[in-house]
C-alpha positions in Angstrom: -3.4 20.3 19.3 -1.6 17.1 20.6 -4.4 13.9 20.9 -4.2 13.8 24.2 -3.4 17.2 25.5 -5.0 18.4 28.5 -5.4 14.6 29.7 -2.7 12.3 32.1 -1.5 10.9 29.1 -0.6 14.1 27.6 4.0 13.5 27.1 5.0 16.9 25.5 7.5 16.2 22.4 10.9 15.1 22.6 13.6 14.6 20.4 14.7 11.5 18.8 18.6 12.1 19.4 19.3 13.1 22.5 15.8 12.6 24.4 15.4 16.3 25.0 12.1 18.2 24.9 11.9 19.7 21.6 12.1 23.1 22.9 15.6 22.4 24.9 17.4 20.4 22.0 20.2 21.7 21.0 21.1 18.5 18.4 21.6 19.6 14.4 18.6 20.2 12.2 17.4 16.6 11.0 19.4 15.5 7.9 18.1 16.5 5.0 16.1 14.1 2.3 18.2 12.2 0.1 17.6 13.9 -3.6 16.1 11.6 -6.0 19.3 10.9 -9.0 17.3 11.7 -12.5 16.9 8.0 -14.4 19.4 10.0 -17.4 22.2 10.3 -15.2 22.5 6.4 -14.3 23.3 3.4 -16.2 21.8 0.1 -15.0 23.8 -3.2 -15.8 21.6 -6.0 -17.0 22.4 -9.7 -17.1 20.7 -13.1 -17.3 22.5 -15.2 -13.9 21.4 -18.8 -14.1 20.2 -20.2 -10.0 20.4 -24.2 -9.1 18.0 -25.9 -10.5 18.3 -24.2 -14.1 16.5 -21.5 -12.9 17.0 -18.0 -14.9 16.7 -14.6 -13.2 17.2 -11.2 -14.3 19.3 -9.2 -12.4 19.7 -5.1 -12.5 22.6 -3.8 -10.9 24.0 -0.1 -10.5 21.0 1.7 -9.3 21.6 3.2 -6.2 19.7 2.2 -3.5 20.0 6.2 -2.1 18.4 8.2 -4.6 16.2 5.8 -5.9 12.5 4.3 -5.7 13.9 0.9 -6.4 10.8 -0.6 -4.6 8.4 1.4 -6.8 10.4 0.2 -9.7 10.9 -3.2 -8.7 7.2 -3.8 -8.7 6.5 -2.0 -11.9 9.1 -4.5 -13.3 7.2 -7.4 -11.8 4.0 -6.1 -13.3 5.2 -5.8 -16.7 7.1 -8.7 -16.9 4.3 -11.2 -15.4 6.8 -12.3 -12.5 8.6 -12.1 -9.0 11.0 -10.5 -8.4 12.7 -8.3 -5.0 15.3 -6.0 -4.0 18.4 -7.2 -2.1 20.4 -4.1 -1.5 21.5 -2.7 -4.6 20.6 -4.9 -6.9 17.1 -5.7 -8.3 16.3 -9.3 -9.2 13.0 -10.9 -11.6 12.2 -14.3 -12.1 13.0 -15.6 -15.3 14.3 -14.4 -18.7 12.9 -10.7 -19.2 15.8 -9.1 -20.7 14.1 -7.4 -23.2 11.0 -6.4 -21.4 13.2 -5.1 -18.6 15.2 -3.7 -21.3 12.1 -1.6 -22.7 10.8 -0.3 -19.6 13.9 0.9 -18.3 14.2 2.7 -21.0 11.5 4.1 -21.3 11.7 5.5 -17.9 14.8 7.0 -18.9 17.9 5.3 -17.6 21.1 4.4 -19.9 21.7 0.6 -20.0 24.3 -1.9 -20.7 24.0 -5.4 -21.3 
């Protein structure tokens, strides 16, 4: 039962494509969910890029933003490592020199690295 049924506000479902109530839609299924890419079958580039001001930041690159929780995994890496640190596409940055803690915990999650 539909919050509102049976009341003036009650708007019967319609799809997101096409506008059509869900019963007369005649759009393809929904795509499917992208599958998750296990951590063994990727290799994540490390390196150490220096910003103005001297500033050092970690930067992980070759995760796939499709197939991944880089999110999830952006703020365990800010946890462990004590720092900030976001996602800009593809590519996953911390504050600061944290190679080898970054190192470890990718690791340890499973993913092949290079350096």
């Amino acid at each position: 039962m539909r919050l509102f049924a049976g009341t003036p506000f009650d708007q019967p479902p319609s799809c997101g494509q096409c506008g059509e109530l869900e019963e007369d839609c005649t759009c393809p299924s929904t795509p499917t969910e992208v599958q998750p890419i296990p951590p063994a079958l990727q290799t994540a580039h490390l390196s150490l890029e220096r910003r103005k001001k001297g500033k050092s930041v970690t930067v992980i690159r070759g995760l796939q933003a499709d197939g991944n929780d880089l999110p999830r995994l952006v703020t365990e890496l800010k946890s462990r490592c004590g720092a900030g640190g976001t996602v800009k596409g593809d590519v996953i940055e911390i504050q600061g020199n944290h190679l080898e803690r970054v190192d470890e915990h990718l690791r340890l999650v499973g993913y092949r690295l290079k350096r």
